[in-house]
Backbone as CSV, one residue per row, in Angstrom:
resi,resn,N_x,N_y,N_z,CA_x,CA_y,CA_z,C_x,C_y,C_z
1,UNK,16.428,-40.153,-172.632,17.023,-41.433,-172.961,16.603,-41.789,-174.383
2,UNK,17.577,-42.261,-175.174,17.157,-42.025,-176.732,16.141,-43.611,-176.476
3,UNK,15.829,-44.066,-177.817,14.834,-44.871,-177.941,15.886,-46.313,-178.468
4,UNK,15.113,-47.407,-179.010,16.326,-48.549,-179.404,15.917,-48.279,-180.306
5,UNK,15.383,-47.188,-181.512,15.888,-47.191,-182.894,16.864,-46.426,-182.880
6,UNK,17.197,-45.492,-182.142,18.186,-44.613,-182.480,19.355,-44.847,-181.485
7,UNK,19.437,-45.887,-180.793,20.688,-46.157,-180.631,20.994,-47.295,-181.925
8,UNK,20.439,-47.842,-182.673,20.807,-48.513,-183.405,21.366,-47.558,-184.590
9,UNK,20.484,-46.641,-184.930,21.181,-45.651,-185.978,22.429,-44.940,-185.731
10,UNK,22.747,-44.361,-184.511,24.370,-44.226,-183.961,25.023,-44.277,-184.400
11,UNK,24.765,-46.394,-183.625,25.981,-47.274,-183.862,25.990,-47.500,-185.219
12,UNK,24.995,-47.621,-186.236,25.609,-48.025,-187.704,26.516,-46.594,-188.604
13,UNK,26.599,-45.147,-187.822,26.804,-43.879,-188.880,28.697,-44.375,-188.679
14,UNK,28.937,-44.038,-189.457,30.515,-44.436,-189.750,31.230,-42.530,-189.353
15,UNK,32.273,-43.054,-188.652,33.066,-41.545,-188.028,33.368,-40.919,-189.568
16,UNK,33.411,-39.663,-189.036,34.066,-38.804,-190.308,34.791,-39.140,-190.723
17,UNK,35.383,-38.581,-192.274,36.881,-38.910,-192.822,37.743,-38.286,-192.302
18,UNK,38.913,-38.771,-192.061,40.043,-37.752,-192.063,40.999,-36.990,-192.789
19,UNK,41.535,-36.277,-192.845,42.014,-35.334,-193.777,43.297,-36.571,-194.599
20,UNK,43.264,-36.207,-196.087,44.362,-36.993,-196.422,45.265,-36.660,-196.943
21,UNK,46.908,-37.053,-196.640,47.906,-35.474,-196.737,48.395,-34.712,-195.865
22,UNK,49.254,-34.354,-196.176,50.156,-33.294,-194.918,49.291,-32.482,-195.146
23,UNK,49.232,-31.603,-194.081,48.655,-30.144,-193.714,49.178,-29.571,-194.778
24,UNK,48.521,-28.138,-195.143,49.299,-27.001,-195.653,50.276,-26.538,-195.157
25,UNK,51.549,-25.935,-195.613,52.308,-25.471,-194.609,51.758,-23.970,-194.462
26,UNK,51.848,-23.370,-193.365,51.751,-22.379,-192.994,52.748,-21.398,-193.384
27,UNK,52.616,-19.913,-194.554,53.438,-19.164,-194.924,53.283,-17.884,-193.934
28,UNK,54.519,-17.540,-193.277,54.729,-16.574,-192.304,54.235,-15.252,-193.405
29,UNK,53.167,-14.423,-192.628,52.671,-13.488,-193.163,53.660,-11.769,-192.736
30,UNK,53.209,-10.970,-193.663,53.279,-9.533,-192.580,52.887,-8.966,-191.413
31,UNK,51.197,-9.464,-191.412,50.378,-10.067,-190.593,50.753,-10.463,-188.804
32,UNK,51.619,-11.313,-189.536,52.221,-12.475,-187.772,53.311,-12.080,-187.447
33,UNK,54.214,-10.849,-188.070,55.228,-10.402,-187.801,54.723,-9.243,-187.121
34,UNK,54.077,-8.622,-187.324,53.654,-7.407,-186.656,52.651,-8.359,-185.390
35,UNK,52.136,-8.805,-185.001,51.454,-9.520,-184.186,52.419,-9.793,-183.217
36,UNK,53.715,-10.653,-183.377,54.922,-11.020,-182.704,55.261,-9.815,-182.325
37,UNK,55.748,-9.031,-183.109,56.372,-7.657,-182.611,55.332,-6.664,-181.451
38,UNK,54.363,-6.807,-182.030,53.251,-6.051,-180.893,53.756,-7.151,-179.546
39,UNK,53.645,-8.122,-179.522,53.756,-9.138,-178.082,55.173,-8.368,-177.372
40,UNK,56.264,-8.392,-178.282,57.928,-8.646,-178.123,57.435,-6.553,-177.032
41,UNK,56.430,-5.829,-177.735,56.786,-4.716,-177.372,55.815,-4.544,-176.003
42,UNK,54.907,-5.080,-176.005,53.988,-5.149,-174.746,54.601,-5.964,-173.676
43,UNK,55.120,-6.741,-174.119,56.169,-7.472,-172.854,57.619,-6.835,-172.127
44,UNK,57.893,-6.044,-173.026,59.517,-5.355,-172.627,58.767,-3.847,-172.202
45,UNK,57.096,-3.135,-172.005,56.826,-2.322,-171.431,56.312,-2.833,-169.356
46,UNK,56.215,-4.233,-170.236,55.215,-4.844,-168.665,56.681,-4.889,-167.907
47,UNK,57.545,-5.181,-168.662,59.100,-5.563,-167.752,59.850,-4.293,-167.324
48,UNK,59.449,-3.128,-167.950,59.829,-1.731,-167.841,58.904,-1.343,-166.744
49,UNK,57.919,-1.606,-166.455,57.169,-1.195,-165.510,57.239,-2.179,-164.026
50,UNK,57.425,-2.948,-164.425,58.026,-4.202,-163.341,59.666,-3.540,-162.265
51,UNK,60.290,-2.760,-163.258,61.482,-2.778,-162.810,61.323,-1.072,-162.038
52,UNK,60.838,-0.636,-163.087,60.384,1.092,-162.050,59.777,0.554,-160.947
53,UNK,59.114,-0.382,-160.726,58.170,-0.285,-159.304,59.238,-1.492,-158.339
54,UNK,59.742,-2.133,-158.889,60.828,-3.040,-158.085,62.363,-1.561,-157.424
55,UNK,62.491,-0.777,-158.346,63.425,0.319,-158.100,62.893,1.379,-156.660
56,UNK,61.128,1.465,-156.677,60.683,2.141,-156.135,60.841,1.717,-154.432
57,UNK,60.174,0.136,-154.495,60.457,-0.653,-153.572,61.450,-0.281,-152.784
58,UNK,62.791,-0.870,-153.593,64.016,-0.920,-153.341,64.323,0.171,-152.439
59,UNK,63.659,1.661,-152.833,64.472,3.251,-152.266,63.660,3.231,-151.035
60,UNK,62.054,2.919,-151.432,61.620,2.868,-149.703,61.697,1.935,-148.548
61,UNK,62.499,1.158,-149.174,63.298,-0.216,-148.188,64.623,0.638,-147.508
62,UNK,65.167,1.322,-148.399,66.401,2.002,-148.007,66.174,3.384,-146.832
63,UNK,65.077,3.394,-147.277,64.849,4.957,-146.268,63.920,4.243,-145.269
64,UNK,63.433,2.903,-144.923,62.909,2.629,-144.254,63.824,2.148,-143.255
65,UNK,64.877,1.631,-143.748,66.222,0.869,-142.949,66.921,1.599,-142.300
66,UNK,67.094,3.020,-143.026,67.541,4.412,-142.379,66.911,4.969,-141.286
67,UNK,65.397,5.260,-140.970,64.643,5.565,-140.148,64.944,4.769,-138.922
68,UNK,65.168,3.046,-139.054,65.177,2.132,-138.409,66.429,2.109,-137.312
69,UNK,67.372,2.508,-138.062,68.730,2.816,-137.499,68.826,3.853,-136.334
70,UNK,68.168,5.250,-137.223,68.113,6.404,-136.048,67.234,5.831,-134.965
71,UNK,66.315,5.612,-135.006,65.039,4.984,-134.157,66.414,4.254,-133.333
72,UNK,66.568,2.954,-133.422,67.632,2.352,-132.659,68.556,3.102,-132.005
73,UNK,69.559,3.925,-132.654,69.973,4.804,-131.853,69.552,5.903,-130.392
74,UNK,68.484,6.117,-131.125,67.758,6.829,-129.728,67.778,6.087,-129.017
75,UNK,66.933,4.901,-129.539,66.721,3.695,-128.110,68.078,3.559,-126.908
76,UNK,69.090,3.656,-127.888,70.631,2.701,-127.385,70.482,4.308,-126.558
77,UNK,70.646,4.862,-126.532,70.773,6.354,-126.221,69.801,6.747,-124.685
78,UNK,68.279,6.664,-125.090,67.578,6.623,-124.054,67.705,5.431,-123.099
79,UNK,67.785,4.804,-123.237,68.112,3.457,-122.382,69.630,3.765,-121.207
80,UNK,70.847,4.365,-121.850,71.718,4.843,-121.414,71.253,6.108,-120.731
81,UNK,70.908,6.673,-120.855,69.869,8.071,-120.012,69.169,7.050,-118.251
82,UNK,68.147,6.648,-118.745,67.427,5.862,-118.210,68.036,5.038,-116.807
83,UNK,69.491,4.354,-116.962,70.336,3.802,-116.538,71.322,4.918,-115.443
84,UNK,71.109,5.719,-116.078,72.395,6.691,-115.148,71.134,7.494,-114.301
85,UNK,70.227,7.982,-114.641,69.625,8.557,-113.975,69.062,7.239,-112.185
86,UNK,68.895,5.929,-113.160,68.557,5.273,-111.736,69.782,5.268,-110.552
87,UNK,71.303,5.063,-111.199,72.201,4.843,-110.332,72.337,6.246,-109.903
88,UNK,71.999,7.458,-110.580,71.628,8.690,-109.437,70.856,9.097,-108.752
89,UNK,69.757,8.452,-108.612,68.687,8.259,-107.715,68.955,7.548,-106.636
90,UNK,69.596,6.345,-107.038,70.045,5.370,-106.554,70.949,5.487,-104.804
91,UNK,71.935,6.093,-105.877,72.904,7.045,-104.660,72.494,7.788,-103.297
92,UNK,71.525,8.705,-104.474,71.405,9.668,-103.430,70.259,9.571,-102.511
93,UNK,69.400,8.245,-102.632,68.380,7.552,-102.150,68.817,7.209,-100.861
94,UNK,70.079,6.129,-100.780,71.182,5.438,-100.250,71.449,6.634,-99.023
95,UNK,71.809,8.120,-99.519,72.759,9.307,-99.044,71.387,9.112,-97.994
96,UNK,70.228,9.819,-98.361,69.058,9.949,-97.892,68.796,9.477,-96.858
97,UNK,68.710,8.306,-96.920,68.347,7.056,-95.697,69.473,7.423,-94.851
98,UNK,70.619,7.171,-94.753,72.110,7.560,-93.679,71.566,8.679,-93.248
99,UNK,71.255,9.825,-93.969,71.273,10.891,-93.192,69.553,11.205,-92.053
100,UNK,68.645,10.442,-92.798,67.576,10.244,-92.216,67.631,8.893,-90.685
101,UNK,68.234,8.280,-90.876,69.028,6.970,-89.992,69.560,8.297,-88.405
102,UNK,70.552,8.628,-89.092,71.401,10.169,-88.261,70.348,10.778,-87.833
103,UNK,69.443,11.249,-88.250,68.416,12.382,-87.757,67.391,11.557,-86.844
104,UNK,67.397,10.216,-86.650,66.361,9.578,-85.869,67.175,9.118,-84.605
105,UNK,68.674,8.758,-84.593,69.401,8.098,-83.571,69.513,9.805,-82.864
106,UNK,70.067,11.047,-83.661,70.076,11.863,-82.764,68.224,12.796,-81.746
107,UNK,67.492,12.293,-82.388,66.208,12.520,-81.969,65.978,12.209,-80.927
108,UNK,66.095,10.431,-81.109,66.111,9.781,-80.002,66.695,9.533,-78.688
109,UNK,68.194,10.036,-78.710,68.991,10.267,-77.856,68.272,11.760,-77.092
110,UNK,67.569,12.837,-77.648,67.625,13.776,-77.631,65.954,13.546,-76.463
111,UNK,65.661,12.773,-76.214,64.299,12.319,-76.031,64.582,11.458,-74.851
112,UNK,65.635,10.961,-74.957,65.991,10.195,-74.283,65.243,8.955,-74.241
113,UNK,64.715,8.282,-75.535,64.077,6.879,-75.578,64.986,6.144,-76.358
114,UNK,66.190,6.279,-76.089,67.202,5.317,-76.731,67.816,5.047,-75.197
């Protein structure tokens, strides 16, 4: 914490001067043209490299969408497999029982406990 002489000295120092006059103007060098141009060329490589890896994207989106399709297909495919095989099970499940039904009524008759 300063002391009360030196807040008194502070407050009496008067702010700096300020500049009096327009600025200099600033003369575009060789300098700031090549500086600009280095930027103009590091930016149209970052955008060149932006667009190869956006292109890259793009092809393994396409072959990923492709994979996706066949994949689906099988599905639509096995599922249709899946379906026919139950209604042939199905059937002959159905056949099964009748003829097992038949083989117990004639048993039984045959036994004579019907």
């Amino acid at each position: 914490m300063p002391s009360r002489g030196e807040r008194e000295i502070s407050r009496s120092t008067n702010p700096p001067e300020t500049a009096s006059g327009t600025p200099p103007i600033h003369t575009p060098s060789s300098n700031d043209h090549n500086f600009f141009l280095q930027i103009a060329l590091e930016i149209q490589r970052s955008i060149g490299k932006l667009e190869a890896s956006n292109q890259s994207l793009v092809s393994t989106a396409e072959k990923h969408a492709e994979k996706l399709e066949t994949l689906a297909e099988h599905f639509h495919t096995a599922k249709g497999m899946v379906k026919a095989f139950g209604w042939i099970l199905s059937v002959l499940g159905a056949i099964g029982l009748l003829l097992l039904g038949t083989i117990l009524t004639v048993l039984l008759k045959h036994f004579s406990l019907l």
